[in-house]
NUKEMAR-608199 format. One record per residue (C-alpha): residue in three letters; residue number from 1; z, x, y. Coordinates in nm, 2 decimals. Example, Ala and Ser with C-alpha at 12.3 -4.5 7.8 and 13.67 -1.06 7.14 Angstrom:
BEGIN
("ALA", 1, (0.78, 1.23, -0.45))
("SER", 2, (0.71, 1.37, -0.11))
# end
This chain:
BEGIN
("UNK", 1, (1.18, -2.10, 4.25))
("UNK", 2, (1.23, -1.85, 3.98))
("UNK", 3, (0.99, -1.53, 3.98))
("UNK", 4, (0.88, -1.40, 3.63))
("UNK", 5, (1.04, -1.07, 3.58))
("UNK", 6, (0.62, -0.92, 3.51))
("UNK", 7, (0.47, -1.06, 3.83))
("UNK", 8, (0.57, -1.12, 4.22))
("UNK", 9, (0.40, -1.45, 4.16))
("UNK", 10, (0.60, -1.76, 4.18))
("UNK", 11, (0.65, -1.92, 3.85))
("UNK", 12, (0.59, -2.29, 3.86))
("UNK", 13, (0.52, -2.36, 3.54))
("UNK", 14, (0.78, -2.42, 3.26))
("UNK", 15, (0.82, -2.44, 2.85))
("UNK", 16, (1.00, -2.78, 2.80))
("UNK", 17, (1.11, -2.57, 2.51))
("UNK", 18, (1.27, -2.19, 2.63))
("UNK", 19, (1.29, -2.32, 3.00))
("UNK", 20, (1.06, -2.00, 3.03))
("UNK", 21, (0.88, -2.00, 3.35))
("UNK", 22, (0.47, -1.88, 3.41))
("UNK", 23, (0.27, -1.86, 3.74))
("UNK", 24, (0.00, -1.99, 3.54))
("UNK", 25, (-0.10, -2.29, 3.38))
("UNK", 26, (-0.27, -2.07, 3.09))
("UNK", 27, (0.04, -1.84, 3.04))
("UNK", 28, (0.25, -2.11, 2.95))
("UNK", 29, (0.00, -2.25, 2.75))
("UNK", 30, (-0.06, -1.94, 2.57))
("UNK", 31, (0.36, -1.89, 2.55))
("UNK", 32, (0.37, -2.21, 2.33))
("UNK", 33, (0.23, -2.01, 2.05))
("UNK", 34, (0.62, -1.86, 2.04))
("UNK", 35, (0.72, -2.28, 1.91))
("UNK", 36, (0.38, -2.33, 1.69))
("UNK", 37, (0.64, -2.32, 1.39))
("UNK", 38, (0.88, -2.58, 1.58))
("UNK", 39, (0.60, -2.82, 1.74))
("UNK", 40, (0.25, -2.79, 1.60))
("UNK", 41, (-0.05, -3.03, 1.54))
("UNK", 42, (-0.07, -2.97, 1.16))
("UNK", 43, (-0.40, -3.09, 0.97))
("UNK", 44, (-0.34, -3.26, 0.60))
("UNK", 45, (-0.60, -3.09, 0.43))
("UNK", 46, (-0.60, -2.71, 0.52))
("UNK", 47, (-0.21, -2.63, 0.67))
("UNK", 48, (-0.37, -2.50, 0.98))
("UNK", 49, (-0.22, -2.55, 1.31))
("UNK", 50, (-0.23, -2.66, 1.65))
("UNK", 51, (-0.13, -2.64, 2.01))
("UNK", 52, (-0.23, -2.98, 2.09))
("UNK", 53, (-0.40, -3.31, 1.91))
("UNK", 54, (-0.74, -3.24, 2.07))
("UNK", 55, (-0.75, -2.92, 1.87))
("UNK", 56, (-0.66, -3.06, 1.54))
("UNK", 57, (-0.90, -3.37, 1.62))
("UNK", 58, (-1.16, -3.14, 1.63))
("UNK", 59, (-1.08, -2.90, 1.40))
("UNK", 60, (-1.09, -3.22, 1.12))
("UNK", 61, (-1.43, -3.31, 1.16))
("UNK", 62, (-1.48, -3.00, 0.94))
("UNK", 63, (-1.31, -3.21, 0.65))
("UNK", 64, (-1.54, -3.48, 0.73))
("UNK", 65, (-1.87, -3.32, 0.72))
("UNK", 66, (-1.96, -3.52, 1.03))
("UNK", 67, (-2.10, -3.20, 1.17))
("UNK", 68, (-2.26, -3.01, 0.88))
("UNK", 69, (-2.57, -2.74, 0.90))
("UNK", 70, (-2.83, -2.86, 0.65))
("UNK", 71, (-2.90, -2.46, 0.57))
("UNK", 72, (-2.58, -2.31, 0.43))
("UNK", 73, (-2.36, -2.67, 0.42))
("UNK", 74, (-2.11, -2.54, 0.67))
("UNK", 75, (-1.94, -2.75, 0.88))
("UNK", 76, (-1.83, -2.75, 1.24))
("UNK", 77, (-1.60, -2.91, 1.47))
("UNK", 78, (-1.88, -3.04, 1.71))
("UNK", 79, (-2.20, -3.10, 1.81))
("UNK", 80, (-2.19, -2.77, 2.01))
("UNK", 81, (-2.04, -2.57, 1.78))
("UNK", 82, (-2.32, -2.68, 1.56))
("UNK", 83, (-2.58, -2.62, 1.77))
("UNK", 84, (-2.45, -2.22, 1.83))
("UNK", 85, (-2.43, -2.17, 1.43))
("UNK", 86, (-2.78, -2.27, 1.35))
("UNK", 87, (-2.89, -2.02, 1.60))
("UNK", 88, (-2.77, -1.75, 1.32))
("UNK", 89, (-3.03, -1.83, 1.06))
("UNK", 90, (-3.32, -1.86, 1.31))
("UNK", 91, (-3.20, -1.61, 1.46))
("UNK", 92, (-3.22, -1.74, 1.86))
("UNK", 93, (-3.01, -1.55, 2.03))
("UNK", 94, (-3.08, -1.68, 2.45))
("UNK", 95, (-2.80, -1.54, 2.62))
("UNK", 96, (-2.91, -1.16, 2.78))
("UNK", 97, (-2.66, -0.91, 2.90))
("UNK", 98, (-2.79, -0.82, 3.26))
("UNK", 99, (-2.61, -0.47, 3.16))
("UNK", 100, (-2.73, -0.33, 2.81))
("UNK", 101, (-2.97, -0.63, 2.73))
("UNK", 102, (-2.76, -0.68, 2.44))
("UNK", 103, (-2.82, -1.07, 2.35))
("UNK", 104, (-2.60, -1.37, 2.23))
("UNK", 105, (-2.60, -1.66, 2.02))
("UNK", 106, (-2.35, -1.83, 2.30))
("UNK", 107, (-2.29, -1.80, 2.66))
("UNK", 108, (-1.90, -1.75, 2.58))
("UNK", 109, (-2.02, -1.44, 2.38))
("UNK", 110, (-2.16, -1.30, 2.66))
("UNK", 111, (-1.89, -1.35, 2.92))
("UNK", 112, (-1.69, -1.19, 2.66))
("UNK", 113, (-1.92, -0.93, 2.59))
("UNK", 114, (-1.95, -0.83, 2.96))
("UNK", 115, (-1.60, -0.79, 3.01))
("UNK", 116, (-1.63, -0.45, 2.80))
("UNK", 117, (-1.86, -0.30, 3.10))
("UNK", 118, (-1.64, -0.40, 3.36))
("UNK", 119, (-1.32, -0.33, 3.20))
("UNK", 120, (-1.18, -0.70, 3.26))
("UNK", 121, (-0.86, -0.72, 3.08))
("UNK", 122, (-0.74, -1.09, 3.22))
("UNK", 123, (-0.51, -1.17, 2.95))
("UNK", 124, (-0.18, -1.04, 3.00))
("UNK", 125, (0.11, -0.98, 2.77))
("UNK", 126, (0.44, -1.15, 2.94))
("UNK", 127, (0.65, -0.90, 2.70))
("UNK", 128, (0.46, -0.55, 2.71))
("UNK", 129, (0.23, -0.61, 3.03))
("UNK", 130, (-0.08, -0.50, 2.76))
("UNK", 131, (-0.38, -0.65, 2.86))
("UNK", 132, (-0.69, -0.78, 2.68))
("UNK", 133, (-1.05, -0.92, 2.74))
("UNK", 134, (-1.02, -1.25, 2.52))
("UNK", 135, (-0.71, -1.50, 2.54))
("UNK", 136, (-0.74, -1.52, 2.13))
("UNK", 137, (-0.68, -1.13, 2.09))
("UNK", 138, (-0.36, -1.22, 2.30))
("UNK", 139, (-0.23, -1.50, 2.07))
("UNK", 140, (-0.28, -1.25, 1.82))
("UNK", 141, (-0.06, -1.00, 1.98))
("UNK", 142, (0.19, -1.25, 2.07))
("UNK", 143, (0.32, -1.24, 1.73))
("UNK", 144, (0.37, -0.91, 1.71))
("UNK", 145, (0.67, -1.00, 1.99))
("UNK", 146, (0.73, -1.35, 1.84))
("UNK", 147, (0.72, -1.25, 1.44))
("UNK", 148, (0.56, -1.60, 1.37))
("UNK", 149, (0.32, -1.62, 1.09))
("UNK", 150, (0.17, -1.96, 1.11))
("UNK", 151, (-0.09, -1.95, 0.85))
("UNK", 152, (0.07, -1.98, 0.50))
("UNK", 153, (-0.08, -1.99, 0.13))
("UNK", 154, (-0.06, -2.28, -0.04))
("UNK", 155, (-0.02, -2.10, -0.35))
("UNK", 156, (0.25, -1.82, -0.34))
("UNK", 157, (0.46, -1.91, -0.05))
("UNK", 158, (0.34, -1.55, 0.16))
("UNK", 159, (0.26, -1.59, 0.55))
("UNK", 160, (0.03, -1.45, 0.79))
("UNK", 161, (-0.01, -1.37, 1.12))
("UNK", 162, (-0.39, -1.47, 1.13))
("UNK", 163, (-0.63, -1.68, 0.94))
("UNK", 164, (-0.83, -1.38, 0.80))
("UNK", 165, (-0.58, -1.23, 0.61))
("UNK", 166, (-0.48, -1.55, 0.46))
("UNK", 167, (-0.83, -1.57, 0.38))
("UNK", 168, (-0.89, -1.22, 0.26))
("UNK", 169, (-0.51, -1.29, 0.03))
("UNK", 170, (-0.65, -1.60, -0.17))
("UNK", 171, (-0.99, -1.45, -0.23))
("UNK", 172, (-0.82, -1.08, -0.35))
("UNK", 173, (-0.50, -1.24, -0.50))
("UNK", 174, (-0.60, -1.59, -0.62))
("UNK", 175, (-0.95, -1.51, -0.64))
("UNK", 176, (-1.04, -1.84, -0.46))
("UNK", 177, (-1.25, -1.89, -0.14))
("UNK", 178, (-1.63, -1.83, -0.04))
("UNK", 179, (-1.76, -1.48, -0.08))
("UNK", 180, (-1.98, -1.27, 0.04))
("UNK", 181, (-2.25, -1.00, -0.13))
("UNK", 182, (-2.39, -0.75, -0.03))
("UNK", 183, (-2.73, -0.73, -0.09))
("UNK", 184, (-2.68, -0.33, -0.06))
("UNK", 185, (-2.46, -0.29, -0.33))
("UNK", 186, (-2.35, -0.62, -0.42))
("UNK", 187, (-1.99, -0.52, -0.34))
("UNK", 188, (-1.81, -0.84, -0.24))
("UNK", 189, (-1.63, -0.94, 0.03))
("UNK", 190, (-1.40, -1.27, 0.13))
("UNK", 191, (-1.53, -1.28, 0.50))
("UNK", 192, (-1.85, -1.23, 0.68))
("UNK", 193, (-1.66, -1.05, 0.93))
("UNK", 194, (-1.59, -0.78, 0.65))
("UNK", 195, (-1.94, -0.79, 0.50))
("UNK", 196, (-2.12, -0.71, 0.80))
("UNK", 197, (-1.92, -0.39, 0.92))
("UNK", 198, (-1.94, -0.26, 0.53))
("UNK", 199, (-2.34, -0.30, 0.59))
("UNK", 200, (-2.35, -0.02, 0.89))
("UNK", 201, (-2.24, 0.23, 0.62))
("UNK", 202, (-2.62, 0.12, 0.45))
("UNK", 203, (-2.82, 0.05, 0.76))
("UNK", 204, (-2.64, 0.39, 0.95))
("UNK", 205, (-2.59, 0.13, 1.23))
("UNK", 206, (-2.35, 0.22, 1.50))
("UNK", 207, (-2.32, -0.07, 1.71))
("UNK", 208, (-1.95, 0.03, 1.88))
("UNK", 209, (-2.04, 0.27, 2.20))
("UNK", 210, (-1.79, 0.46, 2.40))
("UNK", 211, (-1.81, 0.36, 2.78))
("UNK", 212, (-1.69, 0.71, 2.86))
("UNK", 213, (-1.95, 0.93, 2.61))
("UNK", 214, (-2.26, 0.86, 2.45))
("UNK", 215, (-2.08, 0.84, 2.10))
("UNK", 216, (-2.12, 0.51, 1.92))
("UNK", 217, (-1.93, 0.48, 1.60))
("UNK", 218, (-1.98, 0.21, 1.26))
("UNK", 219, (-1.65, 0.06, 1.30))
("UNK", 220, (-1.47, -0.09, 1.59))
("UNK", 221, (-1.16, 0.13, 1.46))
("UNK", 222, (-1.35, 0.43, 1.47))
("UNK", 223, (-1.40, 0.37, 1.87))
("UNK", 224, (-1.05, 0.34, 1.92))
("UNK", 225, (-0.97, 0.63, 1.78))
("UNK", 226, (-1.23, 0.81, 1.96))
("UNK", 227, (-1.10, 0.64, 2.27))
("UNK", 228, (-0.75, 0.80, 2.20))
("UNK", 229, (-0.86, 1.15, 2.12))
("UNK", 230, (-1.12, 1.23, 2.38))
("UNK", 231, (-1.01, 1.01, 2.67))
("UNK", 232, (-0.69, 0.94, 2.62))
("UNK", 233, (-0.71, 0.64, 2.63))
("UNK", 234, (-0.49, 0.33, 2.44))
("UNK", 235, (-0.17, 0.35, 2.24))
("UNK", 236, (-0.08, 0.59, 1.93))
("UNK", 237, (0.19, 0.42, 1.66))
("UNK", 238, (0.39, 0.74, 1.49))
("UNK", 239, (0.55, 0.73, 1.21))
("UNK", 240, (0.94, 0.81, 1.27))
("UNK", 241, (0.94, 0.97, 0.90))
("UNK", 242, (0.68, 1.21, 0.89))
("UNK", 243, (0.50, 1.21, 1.20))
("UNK", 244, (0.18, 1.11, 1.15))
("UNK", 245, (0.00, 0.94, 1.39))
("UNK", 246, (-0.18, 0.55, 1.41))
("UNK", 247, (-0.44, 0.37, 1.60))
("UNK", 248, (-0.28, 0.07, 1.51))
("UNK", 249, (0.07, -0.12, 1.48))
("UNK", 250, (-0.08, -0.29, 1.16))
("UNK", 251, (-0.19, 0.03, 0.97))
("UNK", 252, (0.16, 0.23, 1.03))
("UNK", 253, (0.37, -0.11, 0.94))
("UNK", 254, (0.12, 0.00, 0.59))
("UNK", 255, (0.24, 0.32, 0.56))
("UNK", 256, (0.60, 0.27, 0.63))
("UNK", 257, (0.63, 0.15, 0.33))
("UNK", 258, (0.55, 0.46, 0.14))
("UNK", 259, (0.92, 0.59, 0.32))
("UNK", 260, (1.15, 0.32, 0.28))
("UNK", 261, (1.02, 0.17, -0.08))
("UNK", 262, (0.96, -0.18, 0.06))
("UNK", 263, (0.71, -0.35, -0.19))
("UNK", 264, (0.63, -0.66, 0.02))
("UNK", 265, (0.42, -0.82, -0.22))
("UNK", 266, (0.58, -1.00, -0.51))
("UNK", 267, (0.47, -1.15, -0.82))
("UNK", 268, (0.54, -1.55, -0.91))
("UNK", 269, (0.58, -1.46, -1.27))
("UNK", 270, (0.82, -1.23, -1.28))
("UNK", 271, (1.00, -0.98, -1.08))
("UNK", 272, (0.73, -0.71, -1.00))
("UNK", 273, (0.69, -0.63, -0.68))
("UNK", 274, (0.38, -0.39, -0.51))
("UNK", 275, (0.32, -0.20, -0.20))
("UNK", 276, (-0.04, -0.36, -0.17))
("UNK", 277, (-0.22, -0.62, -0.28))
("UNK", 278, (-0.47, -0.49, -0.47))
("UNK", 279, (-0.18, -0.42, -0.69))
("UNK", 280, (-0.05, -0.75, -0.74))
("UNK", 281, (-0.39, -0.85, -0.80))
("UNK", 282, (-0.45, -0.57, -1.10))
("UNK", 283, (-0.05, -0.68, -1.26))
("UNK", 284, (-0.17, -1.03, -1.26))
("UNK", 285, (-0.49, -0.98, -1.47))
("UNK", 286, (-0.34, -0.69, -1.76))
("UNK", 287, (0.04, -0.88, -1.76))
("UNK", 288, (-0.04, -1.22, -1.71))
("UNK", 289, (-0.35, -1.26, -1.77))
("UNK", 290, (-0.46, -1.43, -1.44))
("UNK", 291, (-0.75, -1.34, -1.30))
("UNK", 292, (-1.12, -1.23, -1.45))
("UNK", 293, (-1.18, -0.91, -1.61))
("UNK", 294, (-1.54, -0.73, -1.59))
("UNK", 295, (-1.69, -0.57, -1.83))
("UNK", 296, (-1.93, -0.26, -1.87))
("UNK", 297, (-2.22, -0.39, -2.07))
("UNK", 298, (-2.25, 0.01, -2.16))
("UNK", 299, (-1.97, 0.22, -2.20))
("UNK", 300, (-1.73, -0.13, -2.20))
("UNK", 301, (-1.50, -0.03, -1.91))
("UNK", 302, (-1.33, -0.33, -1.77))
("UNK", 303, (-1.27, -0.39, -1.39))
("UNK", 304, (-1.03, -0.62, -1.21))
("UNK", 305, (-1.32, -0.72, -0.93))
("UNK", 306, (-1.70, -0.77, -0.99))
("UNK", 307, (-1.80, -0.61, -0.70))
("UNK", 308, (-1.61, -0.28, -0.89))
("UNK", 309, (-1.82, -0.35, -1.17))
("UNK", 310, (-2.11, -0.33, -0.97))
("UNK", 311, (-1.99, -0.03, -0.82))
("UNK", 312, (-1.94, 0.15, -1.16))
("UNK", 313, (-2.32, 0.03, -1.29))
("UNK", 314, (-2.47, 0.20, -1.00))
("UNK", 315, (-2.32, 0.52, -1.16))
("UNK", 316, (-2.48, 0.47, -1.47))
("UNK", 317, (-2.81, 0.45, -1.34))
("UNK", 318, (-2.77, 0.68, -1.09))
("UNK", 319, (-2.83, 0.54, -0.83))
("UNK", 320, (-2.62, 0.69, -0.47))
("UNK", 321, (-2.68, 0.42, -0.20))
("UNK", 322, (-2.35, 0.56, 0.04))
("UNK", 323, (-2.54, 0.80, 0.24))
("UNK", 324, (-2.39, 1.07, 0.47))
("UNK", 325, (-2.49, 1.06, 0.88))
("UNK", 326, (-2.41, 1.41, 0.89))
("UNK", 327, (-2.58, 1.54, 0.64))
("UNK", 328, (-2.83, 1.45, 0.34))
("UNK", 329, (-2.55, 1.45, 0.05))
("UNK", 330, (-2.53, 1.11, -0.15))
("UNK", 331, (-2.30, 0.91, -0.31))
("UNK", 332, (-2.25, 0.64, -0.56))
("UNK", 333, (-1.92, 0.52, -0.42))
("UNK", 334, (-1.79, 0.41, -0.09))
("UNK", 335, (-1.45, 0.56, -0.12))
("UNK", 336, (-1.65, 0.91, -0.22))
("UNK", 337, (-1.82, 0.91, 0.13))
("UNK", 338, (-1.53, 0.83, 0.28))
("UNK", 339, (-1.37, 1.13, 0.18))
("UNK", 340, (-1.68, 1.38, 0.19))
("UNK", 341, (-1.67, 1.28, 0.56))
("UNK", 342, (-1.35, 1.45, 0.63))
("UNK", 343, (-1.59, 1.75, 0.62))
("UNK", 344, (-1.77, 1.69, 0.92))
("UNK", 345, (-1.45, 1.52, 1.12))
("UNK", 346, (-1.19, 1.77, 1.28))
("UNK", 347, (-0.89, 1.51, 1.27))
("UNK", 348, (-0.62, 1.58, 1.07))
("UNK", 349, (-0.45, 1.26, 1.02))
("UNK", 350, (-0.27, 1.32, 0.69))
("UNK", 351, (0.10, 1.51, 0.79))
("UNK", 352, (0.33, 1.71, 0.56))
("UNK", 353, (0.65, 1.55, 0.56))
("UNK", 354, (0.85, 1.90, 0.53))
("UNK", 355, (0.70, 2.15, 0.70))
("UNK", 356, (0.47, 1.87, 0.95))
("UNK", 357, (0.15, 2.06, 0.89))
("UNK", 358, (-0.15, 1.81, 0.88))
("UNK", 359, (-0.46, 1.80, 0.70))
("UNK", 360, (-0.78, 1.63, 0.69))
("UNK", 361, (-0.73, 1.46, 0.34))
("UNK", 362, (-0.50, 1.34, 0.17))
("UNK", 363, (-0.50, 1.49, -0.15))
("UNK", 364, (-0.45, 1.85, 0.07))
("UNK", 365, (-0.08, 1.73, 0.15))
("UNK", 366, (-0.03, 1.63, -0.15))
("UNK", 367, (-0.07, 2.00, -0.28))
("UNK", 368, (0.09, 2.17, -0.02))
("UNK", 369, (0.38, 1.94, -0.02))
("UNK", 370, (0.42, 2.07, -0.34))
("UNK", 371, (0.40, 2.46, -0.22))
("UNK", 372, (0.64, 2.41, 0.03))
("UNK", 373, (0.89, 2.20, -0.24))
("UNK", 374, (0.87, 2.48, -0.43))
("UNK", 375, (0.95, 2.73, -0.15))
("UNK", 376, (1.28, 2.57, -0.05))
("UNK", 377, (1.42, 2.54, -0.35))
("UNK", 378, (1.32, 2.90, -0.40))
("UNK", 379, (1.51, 2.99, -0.11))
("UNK", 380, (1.81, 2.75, -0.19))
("UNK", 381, (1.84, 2.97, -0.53))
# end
């Protein structure tokens, strides 16, 4: 019997496909995420897919309306799954952590939840030996090993590696999709997900707690860097250009692309191409007119998105709703925040590519990139 090359185990189970051999049951059916392109359930109506029928059976009931909430019209794959959502707008939430007293909507949510105090990690990487607490954040980091990018728009022909940023690329690019206020603001957002983390910058909410420190931090991101800096613990992504250092695989595949020029995001008009997509999205609207412009009702500045719009009203009336936890200073934009918090952080994330000197803000680098241009062809002369 063949032993997998990650475990002493014996390996009884095997892909019909790779001949690939698990100890497990649940590896090999997690491993069949690697043939999802090659043999998937596929549904008709959304061009999601699935590792097996019962998935997709379920998954089409939301096509039928069978299961549908009577408060927001969404609907679910089951009677179950029905019966958990209608717990968010009353607001029941039975499920107690014995730990923190944190509560939960779902009993899966708390056996999830209570992995984080005991440091369960069961789900283990066959490639890297990583390990996670959920068997979903695993198929997630399968395709970082497998490339495969099963969730494609209908529209432009680009793929992606989870249903969120396909989600997050039709409502920004195509501007189609469900969205989401807030009520804050009224800066909008494509996913819940993404609404509810932008309100902690409001509500000063900081729901992410180290298990080391008594730190808690707004965004799960935050943590983890936190977790790398004062415990050591996780992985940093550097950047083989310029050094500079990431918390995550995803946000230095980003910044590559400053270095080698790639421009992954193309227009279906023409021949454009754009680092980002809030790029493509802005040449769209002023070259081919695709999209919705916004308008300024009082000094008749136009936006590409109306949450910008809102954004730039609040200005007029003065109105600074992005408040500092360090300090009392306010602030009419997000992305001004954002920055005046560098003040109060001591990391230095942003790295000189010729002299490797880092900074806390960008726009620092980018003037003394220019000192030390200057200086070596100086010296050249």
């Amino acid at each position: 019997m063949t032993v997998h090359p990650h475990d002493d185990r014996p390996t009884p189970y095997s892909c019909t496909v790779c001949d690939t051999q698990f100890p497990t049951k649940r590896n090999l059916n997690i491993h069949t995420v690697i043939h999802a392109a090659e043999q998937s359930y596929s549904c008709t109506e959304c061009d999601k897919h699935f590792s097996n029928q019962r998935y997709l059976t379920e998954h089409m009931n939301v096509h039928k309306s069978r299961y549908k909430c009577e408060e927001c019209g969404i609907c679910c794959q089951g009677t179950a799954k029905l019966t958990a959502h209608r717990r968010i707008h009353s607001g029941e939430k039975p499920f107690e952590c014995t730990v923190c007293g944190k509560r939960f909507t779902t009993s899966g949510n708390l056996v999830r939840h209570s992995r984080i105090h005991f440091e369960e990690k069961p789900y283990k990487c066959y490639v890297c030996d990583k390990a996670f607490s959920w068997s979903s954040i695993l198929e997630r980091h399968l395709r970082v090993h497998t490339g495969d990018k099963p969730y494609k728009c209908s529209l432009c022909d680009v793929s992606f590696g989870q249903s969120g940023q396909l989600q997050r690329h039709n409502g920004r690019v195509h501007g189609i999709g469900r969205t989401y206020n807030c009520s804050y603001c009224g800066k909008m957002f494509h996913s819940d997900h993404d609404l509810k983390r932008h309100v902690h910058i409001h509500t000063g909410a900081k729901p992410y707690s180290c298990r080391h420190c008594s730190d808690s931090f707004r965004q799960p991101g935050h943590l983890t860097r936190h977790l790398l800096k004062s415990h050591n613990e996780g992985t940093w992504f550097t950047c083989s250009y310029c050094r500079k250092l990431f918390h995550s695989d995803h946000d230095l595949k980003r910044h590559v692309y400053i270095h080698t020029g790639a421009k992954p995001y193309s227009c279906r008009h023409c021949s454009d191409s754009f680092r980002q997509p809030g790029h493509l999205s802005r040449h769209l609207l002023k070259s081919h007119n695709e999209g919705t412009w916004f308008t300024c009702h009082i000094c008749q500045k136009t936006f590409a998105r109306n949450a910008s719009l809102k954004a730039h009203l609040l200005h007029h009336e003065g109105v600074k709703p992005y408040v500092c936890s360090e300090c009392p200073r306010r602030f009419s934009y997000a992305s001004n925040l954002r920055r005046h918090q560098f003040v109060h952080s001591e990391d230095k994330h942003f790295c000189c590519g010729l002299c490797g000197k880092y900074f806390k803000q960008k726009a620092y680098v980018i003037v003394h990139s220019k000192r030390c241009s200057d200086r070596l062809e100086s010296t050249a002369v």
